[in-house]
C-alpha positions in Angstrom: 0.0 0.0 0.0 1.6 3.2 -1.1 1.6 6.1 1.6 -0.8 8.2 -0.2 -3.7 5.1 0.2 -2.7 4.1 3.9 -3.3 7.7 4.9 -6.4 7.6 3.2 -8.1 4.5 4.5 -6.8 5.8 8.0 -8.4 9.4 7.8 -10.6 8.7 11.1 -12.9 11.4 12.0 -13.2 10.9 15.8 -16.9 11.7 17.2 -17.9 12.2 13.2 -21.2 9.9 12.6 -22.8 9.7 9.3 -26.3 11.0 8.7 -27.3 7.4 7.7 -26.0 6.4 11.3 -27.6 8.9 13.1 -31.1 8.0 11.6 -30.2 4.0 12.6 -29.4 5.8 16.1 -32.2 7.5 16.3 -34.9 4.8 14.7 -33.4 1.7 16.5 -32.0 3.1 19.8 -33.9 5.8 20.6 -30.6 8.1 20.5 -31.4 11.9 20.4 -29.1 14.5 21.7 -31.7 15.1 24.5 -32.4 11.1 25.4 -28.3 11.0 25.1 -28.0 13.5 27.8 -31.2 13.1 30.0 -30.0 8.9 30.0 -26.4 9.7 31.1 -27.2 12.1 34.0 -29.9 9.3 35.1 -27.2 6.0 34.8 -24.6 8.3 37.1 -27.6 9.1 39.5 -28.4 4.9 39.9 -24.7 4.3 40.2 -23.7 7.1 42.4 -26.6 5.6 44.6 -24.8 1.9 44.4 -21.7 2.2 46.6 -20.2 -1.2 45.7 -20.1 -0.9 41.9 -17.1 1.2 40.9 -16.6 2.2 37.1 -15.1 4.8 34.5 -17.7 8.0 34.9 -17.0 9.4 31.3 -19.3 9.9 28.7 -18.3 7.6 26.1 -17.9 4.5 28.8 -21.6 5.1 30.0 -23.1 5.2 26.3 -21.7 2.1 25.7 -23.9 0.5 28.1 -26.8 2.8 27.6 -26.7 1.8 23.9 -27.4 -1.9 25.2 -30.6 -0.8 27.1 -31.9 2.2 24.4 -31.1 4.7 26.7 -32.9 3.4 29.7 -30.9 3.4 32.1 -32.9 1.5 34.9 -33.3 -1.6 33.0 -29.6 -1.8 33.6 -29.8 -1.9 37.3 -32.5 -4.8 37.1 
């Protein structure tokens, strides 16, 4: 692979989604901006209320969870 393709099949745009994506997001997860937020700030409520469970409290760790459950968060505490 020459170096002009190997930079081009690496150009990653980090936190870039495609409009396509976001409809699949939005459709299939029930990910809006709004749910996004409301659903984070809920999941760090429940586990700031469970002593025993210790985790990683950024964003992107918590959506991958939240993702799993379409952004309800109590169903994860179940």
């Amino acid at each position: 692979m020459s170096n002009a393709n190997s930079e081009e099949a690496f150009n990653i745009r980090v936190g870039y989604y495609r409009p396509e994506t976001m409809e699949i997001a939005k459709n299939e997860l029930r990910e809006t901006p709004e749910i996004k937020e409301a659903a984070i700030k809920e999941l760090r409520e429940l586990l700031h209320s469970c002593p025993d469970i210790h985790y990683r409290d950024d964003d992107d760790f918590l959506i991958i969870f939240l993702r799993a459950c379409h952004f309800i968060p109590r169903v994860l505490l179940k």
